[in-house]
Gaussian input, Z-matrix of N, CA and C with variables (Angstrom, degrees):
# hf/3-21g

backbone

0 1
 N
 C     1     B1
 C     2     B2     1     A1
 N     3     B3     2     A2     1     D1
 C     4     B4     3     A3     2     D2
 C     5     B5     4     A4     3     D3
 N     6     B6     5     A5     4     D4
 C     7     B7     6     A6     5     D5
 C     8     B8     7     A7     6     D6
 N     9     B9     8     A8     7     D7
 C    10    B10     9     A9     8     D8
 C    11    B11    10    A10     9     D9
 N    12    B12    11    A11    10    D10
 C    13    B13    12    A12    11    D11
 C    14    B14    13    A13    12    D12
 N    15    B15    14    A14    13    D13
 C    16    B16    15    A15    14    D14
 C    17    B17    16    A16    15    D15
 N    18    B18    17    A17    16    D16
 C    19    B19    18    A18    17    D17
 C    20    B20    19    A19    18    D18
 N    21    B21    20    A20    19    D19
 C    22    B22    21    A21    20    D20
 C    23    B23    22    A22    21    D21
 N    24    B24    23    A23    22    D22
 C    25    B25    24    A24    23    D23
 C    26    B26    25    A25    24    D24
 N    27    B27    26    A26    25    D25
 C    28    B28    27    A27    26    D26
 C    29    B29    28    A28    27    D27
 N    30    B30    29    A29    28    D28
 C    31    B31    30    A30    29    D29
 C    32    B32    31    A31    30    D30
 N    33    B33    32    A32    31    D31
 C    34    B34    33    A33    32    D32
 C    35    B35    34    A34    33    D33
 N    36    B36    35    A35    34    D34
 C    37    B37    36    A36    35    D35
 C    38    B38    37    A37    36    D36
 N    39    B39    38    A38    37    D37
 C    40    B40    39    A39    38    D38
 C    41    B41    40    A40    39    D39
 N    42    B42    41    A41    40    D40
 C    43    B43    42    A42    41    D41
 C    44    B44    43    A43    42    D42
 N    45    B45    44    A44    43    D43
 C    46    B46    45    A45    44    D44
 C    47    B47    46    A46    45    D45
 N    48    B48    47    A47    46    D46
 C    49    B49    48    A48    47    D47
 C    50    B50    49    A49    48    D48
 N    51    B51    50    A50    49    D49
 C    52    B52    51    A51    50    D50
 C    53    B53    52    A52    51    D51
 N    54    B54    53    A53    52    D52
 C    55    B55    54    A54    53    D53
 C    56    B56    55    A55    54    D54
 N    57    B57    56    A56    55    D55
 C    58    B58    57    A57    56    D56
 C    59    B59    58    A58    57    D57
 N    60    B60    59    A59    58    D58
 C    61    B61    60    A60    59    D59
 C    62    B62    61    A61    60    D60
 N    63    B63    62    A62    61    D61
 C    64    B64    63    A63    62    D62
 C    65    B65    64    A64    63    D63
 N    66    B66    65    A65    64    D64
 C    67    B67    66    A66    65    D65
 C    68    B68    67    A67    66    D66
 N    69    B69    68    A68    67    D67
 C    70    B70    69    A69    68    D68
 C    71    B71    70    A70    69    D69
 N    72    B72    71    A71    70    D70
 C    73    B73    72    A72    71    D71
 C    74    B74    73    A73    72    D72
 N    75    B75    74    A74    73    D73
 C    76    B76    75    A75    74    D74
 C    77    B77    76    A76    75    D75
 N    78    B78    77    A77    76    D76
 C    79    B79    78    A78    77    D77
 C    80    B80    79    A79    78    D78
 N    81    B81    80    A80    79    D79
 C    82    B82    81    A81    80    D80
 C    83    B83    82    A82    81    D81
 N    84    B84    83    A83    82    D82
 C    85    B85    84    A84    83    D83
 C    86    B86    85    A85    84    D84
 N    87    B87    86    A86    85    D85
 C    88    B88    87    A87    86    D86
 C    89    B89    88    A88    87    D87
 N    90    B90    89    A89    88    D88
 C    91    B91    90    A90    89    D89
 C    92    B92    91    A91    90    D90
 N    93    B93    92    A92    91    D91
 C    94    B94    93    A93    92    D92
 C    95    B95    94    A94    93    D93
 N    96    B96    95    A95    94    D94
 C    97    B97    96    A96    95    D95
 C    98    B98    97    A97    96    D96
 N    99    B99    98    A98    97    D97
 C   100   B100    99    A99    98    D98
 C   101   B101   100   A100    99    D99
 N   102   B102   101   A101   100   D100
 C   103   B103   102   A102   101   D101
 C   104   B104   103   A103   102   D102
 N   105   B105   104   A104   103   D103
 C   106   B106   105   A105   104   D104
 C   107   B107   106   A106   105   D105
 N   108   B108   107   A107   106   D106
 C   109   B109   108   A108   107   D107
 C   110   B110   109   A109   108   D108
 N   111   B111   110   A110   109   D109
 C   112   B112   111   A111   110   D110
 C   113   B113   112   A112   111   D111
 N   114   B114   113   A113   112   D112
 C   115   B115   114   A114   113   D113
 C   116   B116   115   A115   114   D114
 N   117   B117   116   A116   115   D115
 C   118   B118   117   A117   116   D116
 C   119   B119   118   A118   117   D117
 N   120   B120   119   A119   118   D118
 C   121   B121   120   A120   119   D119
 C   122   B122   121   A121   120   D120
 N   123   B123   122   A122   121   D121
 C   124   B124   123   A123   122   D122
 C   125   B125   124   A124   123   D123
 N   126   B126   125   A125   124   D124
 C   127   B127   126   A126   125   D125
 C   128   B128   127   A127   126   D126
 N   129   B129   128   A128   127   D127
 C   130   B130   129   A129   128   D128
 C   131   B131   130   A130   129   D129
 N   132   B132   131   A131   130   D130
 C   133   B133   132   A132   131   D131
 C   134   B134   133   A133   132   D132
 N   135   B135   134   A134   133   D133
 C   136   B136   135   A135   134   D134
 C   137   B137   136   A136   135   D135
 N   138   B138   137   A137   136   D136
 C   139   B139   138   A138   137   D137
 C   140   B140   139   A139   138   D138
 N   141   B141   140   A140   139   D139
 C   142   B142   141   A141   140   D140
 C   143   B143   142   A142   141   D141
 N   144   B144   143   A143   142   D142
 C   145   B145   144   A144   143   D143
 C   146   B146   145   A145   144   D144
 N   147   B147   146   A146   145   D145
 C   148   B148   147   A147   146   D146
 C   149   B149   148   A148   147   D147
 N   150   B150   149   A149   148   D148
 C   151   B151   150   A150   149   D149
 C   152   B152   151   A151   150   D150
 N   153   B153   152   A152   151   D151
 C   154   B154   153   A153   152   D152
 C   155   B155   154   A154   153   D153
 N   156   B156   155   A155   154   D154
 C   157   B157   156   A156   155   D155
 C   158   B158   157   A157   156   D156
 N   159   B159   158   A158   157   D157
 C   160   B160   159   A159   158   D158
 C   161   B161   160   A160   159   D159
 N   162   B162   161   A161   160   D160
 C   163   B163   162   A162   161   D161
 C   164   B164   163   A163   162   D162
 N   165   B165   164   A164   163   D163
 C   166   B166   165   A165   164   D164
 C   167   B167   166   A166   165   D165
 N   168   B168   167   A167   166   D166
 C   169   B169   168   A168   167   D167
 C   170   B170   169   A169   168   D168
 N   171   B171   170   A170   169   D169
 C   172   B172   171   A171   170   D170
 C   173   B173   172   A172   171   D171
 N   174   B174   173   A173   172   D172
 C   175   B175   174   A174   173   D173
 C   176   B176   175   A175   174   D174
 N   177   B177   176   A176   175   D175
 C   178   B178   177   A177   176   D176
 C   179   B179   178   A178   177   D177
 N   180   B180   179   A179   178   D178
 C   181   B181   180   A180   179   D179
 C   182   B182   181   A181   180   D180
 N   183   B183   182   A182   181   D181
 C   184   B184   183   A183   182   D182
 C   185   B185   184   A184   183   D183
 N   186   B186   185   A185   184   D184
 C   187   B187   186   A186   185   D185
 C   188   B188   187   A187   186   D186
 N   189   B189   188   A188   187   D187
 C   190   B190   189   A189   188   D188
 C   191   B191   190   A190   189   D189
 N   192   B192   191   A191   190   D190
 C   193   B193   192   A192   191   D191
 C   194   B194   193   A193   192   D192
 N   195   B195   194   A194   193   D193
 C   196   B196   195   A195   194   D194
 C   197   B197   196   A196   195   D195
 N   198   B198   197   A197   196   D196
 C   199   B199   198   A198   197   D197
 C   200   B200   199   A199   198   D198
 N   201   B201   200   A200   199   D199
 C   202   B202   201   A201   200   D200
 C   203   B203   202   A202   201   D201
 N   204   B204   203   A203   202   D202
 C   205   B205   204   A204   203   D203
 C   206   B206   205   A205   204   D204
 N   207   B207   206   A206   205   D205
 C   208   B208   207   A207   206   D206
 C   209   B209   208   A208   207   D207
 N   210   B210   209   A209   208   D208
 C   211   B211   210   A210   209   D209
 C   212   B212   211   A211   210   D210
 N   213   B213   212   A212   211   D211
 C   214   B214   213   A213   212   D212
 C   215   B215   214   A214   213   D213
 N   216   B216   215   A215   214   D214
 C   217   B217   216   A216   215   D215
 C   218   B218   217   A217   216   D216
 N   219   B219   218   A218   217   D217
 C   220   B220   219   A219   218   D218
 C   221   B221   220   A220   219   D219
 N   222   B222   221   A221   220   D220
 C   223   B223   222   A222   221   D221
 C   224   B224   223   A223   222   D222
 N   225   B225   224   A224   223   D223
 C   226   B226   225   A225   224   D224
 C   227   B227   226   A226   225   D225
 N   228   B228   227   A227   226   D226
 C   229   B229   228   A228   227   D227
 C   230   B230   229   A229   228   D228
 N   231   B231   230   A230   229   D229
 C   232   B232   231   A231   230   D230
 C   233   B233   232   A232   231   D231
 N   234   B234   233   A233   232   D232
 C   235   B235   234   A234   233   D233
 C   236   B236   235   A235   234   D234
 N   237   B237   236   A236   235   D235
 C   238   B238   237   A237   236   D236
 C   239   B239   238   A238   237   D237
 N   240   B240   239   A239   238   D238
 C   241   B241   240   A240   239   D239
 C   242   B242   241   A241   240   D240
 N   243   B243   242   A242   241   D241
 C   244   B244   243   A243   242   D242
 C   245   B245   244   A244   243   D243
 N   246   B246   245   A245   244   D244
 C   247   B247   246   A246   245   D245
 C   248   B248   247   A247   246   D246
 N   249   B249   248   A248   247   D247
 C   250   B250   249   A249   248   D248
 C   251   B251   250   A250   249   D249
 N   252   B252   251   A251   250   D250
 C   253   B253   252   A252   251   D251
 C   254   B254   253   A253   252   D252
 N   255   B255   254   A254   253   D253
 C   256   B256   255   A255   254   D254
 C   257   B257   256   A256   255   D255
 N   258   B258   257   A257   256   D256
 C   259   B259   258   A258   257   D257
 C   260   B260   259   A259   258   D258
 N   261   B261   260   A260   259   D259
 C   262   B262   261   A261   260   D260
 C   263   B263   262   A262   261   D261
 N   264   B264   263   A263   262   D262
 C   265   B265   264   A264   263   D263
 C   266   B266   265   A265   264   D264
 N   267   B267   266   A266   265   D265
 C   268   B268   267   A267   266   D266
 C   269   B269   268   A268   267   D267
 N   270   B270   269   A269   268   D268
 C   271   B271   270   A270   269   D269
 C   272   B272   271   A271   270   D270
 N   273   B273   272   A272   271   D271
 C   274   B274   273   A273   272   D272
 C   275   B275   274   A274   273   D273
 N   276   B276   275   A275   274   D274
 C   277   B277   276   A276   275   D275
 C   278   B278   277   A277   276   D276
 N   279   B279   278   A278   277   D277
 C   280   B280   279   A279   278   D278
 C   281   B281   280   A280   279   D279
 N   282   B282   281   A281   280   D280
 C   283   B283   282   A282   281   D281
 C   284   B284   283   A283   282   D282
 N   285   B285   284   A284   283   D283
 C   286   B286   285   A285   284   D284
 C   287   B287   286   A286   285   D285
 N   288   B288   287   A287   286   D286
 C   289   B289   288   A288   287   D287
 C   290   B290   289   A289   288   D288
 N   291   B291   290   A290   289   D289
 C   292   B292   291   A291   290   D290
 C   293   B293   292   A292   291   D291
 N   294   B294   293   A293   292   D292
 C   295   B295   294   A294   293   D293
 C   296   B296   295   A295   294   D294
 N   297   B297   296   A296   295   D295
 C   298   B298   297   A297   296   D296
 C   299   B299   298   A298   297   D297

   B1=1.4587
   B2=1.5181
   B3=1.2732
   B4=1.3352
   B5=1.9370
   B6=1.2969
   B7=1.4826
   B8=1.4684
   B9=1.7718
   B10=0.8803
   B11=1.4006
   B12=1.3378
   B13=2.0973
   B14=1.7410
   B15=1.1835
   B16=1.6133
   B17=1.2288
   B18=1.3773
   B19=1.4746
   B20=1.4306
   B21=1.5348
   B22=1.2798
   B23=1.5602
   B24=1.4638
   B25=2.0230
   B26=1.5941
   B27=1.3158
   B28=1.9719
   B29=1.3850
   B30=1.4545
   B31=1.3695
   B32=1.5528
   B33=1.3871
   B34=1.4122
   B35=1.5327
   B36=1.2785
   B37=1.4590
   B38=1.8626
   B39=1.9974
   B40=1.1169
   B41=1.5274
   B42=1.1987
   B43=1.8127
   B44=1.8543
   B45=0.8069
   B46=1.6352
   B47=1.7758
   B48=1.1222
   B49=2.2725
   B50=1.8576
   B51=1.5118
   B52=1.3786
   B53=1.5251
   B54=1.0377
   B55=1.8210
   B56=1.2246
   B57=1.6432
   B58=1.3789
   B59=1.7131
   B60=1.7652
   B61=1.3854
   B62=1.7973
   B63=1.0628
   B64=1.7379
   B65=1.5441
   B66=1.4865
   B67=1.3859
   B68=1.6182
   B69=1.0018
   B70=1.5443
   B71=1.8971
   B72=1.8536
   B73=1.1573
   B74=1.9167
   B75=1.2595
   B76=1.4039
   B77=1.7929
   B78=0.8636
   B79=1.9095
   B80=1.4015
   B81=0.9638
   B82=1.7482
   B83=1.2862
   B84=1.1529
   B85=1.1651
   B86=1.9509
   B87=1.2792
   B88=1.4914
   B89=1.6454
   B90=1.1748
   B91=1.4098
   B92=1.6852
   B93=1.2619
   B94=1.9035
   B95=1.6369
   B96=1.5335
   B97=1.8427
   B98=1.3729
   B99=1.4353
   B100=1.5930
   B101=1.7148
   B102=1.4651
   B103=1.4167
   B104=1.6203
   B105=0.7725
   B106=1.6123
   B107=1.3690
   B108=0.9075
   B109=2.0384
   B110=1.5005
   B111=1.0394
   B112=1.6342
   B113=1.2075
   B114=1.2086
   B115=1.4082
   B116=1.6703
   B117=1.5463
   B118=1.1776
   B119=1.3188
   B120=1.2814
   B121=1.8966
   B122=1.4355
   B123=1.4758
   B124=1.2708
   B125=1.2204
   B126=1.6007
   B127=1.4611
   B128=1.5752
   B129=1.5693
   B130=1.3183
   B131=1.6567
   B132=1.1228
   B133=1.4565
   B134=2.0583
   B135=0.8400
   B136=1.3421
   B137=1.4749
   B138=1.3086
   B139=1.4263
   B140=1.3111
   B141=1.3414
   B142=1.5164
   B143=1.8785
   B144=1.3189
   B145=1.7733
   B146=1.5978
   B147=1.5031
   B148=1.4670
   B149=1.3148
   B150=1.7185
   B151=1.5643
   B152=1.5973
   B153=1.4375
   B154=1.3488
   B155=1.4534
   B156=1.6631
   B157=1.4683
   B158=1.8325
   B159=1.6606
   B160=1.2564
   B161=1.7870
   B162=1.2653
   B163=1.9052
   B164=2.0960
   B165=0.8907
   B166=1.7974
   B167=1.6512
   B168=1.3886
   B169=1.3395
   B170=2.0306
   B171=1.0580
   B172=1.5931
   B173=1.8169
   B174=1.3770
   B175=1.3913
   B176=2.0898
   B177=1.3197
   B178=1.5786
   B179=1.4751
   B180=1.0425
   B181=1.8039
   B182=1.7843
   B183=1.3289
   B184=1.6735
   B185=1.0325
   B186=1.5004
   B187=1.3895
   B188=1.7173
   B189=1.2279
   B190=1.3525
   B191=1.3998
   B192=1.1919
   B193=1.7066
   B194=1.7196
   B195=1.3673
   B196=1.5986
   B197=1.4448
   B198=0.7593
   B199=1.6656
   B200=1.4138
   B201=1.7419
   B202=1.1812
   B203=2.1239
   B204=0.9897
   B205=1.6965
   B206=1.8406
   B207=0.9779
   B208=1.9200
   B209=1.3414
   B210=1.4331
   B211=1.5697
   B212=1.2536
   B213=1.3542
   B214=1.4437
   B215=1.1774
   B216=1.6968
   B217=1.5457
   B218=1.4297
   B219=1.3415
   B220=1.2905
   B221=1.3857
   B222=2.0817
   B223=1.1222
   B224=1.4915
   B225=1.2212
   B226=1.2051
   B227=1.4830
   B228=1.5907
   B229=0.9615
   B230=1.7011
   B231=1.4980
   B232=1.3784
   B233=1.8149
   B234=1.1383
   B235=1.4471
   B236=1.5145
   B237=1.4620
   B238=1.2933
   B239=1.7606
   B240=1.1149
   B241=1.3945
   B242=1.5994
   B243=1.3842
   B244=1.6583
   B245=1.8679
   B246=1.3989
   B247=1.0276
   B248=1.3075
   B249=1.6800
   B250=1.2177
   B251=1.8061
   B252=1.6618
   B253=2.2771
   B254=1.0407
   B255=0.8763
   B256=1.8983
   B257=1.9733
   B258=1.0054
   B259=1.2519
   B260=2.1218
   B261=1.5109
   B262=1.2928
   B263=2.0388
   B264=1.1077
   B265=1.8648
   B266=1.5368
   B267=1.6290
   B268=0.8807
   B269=1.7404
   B270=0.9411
   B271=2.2591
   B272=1.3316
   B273=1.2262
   B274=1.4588
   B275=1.7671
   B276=1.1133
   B277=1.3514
   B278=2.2501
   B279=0.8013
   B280=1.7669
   B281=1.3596
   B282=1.0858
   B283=1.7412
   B284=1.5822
   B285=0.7621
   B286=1.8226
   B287=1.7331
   B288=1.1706
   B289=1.9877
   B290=1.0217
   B291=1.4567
   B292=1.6002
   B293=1.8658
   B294=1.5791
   B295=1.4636
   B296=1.8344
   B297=1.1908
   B298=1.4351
   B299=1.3776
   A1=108.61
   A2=126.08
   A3=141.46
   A4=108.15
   A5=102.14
   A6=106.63
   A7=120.90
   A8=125.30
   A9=121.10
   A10=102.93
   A11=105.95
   A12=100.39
   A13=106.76
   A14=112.35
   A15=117.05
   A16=110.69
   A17=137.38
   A18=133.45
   A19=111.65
   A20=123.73
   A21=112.71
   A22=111.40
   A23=90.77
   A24=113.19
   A25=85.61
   A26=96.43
   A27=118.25
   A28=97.37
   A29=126.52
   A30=118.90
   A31=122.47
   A32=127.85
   A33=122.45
   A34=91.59
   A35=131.34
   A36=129.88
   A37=119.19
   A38=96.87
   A39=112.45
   A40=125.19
   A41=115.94
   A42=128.93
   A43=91.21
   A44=128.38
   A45=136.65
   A46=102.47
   A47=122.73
   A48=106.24
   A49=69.73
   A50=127.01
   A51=120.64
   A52=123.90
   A53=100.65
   A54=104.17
   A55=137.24
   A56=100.53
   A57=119.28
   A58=133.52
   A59=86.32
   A60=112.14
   A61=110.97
   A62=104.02
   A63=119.55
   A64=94.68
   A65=129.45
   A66=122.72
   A67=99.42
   A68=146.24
   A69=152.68
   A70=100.17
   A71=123.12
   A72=102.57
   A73=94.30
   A74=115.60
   A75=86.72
   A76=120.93
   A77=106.49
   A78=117.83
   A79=107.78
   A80=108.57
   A81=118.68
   A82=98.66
   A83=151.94
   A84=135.08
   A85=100.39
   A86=109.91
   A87=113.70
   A88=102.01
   A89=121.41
   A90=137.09
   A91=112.83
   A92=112.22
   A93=114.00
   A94=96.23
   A95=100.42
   A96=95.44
   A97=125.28
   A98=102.37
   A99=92.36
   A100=115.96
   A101=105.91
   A102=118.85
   A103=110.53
   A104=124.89
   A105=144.59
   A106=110.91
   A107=131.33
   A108=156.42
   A109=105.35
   A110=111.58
   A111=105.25
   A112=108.64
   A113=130.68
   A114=129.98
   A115=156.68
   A116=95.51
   A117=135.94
   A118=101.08
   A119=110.54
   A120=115.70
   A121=102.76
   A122=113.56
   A123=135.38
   A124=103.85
   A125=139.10
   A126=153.15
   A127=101.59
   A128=109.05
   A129=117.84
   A130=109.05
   A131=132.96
   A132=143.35
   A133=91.81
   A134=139.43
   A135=123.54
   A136=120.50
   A137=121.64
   A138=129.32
   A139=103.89
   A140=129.01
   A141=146.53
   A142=92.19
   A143=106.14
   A144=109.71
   A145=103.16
   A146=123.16
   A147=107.93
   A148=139.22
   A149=91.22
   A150=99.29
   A151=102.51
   A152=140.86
   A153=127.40
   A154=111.12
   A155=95.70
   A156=95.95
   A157=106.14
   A158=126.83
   A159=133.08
   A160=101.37
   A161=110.15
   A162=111.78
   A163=73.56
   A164=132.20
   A165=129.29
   A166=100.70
   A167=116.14
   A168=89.37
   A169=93.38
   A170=116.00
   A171=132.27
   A172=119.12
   A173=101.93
   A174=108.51
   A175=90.94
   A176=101.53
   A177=112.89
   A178=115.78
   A179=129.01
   A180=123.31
   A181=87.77
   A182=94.94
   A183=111.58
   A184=129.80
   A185=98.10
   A186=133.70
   A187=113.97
   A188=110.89
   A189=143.49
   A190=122.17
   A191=133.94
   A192=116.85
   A193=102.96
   A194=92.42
   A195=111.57
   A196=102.25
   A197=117.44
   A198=133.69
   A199=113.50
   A200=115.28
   A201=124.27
   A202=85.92
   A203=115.63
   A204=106.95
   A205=107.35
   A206=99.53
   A207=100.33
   A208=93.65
   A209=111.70
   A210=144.63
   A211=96.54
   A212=133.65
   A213=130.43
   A214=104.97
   A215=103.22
   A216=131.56
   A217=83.57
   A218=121.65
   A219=153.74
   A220=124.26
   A221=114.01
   A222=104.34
   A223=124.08
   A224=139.22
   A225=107.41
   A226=127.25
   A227=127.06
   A228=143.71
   A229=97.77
   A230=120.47
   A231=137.37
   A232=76.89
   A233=133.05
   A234=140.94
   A235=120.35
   A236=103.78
   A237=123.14
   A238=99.90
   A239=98.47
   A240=102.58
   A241=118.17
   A242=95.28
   A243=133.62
   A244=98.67
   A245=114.87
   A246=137.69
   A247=117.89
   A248=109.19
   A249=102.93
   A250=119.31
   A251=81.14
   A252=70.86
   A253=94.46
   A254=159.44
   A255=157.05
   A256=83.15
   A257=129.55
   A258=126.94
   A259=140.66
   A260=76.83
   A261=108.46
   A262=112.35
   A263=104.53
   A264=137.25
   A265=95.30
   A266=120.03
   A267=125.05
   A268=110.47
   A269=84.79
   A270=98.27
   A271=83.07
   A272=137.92
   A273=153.62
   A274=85.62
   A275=132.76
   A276=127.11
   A277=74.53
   A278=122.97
   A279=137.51
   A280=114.05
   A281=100.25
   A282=105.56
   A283=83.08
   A284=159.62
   A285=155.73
   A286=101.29
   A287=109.10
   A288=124.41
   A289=134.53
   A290=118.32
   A291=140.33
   A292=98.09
   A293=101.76
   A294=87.39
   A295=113.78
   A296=106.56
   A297=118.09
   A298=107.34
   D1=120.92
   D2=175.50
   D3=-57.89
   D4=147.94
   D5=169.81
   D6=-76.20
   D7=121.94
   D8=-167.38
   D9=-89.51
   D10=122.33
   D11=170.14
   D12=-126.01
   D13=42.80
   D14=162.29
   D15=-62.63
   D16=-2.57
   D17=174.33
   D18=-108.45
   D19=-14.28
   D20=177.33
   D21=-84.04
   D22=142.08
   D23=-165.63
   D24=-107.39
   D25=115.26
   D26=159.40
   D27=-53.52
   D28=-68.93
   D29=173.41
   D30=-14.13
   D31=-33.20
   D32=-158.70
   D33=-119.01
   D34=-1.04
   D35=161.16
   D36=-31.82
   D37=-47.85
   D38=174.34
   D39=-57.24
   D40=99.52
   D41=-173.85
   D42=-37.66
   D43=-68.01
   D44=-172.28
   D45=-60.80
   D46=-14.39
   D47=-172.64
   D48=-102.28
   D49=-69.70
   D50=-175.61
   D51=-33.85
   D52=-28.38
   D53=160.52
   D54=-68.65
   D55=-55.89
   D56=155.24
   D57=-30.57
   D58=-57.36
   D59=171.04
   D60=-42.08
   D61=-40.62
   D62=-147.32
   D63=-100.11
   D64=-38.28
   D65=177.44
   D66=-83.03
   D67=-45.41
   D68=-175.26
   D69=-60.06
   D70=-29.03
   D71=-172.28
   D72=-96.31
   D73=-27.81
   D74=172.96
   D75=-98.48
   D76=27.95
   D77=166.98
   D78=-120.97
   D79=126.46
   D80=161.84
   D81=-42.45
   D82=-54.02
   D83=-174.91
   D84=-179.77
   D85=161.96
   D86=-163.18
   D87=-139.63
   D88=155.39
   D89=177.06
   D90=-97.90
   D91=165.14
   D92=-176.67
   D93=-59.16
   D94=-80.22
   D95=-171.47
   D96=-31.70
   D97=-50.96
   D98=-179.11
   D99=-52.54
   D100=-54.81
   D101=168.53
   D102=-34.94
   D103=-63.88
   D104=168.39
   D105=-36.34
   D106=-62.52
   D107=152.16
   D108=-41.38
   D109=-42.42
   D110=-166.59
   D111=-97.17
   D112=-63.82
   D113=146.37
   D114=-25.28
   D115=-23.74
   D116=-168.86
   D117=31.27
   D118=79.49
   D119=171.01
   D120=-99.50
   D121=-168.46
   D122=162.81
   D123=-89.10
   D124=163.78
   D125=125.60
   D126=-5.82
   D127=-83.15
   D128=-158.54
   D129=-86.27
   D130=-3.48
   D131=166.84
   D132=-89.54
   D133=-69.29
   D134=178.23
   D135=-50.31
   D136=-42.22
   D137=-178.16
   D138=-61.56
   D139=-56.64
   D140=-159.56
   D141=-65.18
   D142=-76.10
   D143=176.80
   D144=-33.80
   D145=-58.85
   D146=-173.46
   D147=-71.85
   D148=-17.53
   D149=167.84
   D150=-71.88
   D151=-60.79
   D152=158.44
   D153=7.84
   D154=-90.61
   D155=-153.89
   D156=-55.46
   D157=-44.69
   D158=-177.19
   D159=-40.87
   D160=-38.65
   D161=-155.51
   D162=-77.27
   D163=-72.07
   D164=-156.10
   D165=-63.02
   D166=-2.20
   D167=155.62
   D168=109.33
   D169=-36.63
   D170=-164.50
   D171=-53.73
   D172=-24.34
   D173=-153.35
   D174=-148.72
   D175=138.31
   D176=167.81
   D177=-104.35
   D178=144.78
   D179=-174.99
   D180=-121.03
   D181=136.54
   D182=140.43
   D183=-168.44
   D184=139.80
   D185=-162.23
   D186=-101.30
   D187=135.50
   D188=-138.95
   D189=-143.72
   D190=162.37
   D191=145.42
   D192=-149.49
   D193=150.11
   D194=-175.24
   D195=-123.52
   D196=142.79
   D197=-155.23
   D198=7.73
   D199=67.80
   D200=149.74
   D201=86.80
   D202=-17.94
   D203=177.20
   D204=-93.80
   D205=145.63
   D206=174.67
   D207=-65.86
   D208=171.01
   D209=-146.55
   D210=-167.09
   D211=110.39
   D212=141.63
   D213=-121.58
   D214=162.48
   D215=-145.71
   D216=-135.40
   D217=172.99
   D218=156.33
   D219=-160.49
   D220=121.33
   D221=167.81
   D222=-126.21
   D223=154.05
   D224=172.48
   D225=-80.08
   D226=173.58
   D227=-130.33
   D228=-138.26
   D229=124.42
   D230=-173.74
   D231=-35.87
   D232=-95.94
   D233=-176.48
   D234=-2.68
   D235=-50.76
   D236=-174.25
   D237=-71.30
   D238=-46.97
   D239=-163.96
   D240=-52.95
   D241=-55.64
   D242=167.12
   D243=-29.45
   D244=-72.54
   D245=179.52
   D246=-37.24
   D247=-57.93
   D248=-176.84
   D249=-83.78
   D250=-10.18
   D251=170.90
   D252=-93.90
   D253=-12.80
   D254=175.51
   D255=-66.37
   D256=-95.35
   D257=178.37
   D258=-18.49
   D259=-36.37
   D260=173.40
   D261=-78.06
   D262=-47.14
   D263=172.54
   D264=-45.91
   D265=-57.13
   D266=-148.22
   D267=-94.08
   D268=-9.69
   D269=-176.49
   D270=-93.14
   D271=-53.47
   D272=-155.76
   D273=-57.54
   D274=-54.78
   D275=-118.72
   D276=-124.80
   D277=-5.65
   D278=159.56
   D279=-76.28
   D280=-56.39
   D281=-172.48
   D282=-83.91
   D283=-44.02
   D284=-154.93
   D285=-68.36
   D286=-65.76
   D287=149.23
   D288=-26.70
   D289=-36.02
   D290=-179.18
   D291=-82.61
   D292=-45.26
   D293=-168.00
   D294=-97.75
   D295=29.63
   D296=-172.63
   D297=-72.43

């Protein structure tokens, strides 16, 4: 019997959206800096990954400002969520194959 990987998302290949993925499912929701801080990305390497996940649907942005500076948020999205344990299922069920 062949290994089934119909659940693994190319999308989450990316070390930085798979991160994302993983701080967004255990936080109610997270802001750029912190993201930025925790991750230790670039500006435009974090922005670029989140627009990703925002364009597939995975992640919601909102934008805000707190003392006169913008504020963006990010949370994930029933979709997103779905996605990434479907993704998660599927590495799970690779490494499970490997050690057969």
């Amino acid at each position: 019997m062949g290994l089934d990987l119909s659940l693994y998302n190319k999308i989450f290949e990316n070390r930085l959206r798979l991160q994302i993925m993983g701080v967004l499912l255990a936080n109610e929701d997270y802001d750029f800096s912190s993201l930025k801080e925790l991750l230790e990305a670039t500006d435009g390497n974090l922005a670029s990954n989140l627009k990703t996940l925002e364009k597939e649907g995975y992640i919601t942005v909102e934008k805000s400002f707190v003392d006169r500076k913008p504020h963006t948020r990010y949370k994930k999205t029933t979709k997103g969520q779905k996605a990434f344990a479907d993704h998660l299922t599927a590495l799970e069920n690779l490494i499970k194959q490997q050690y057969k």
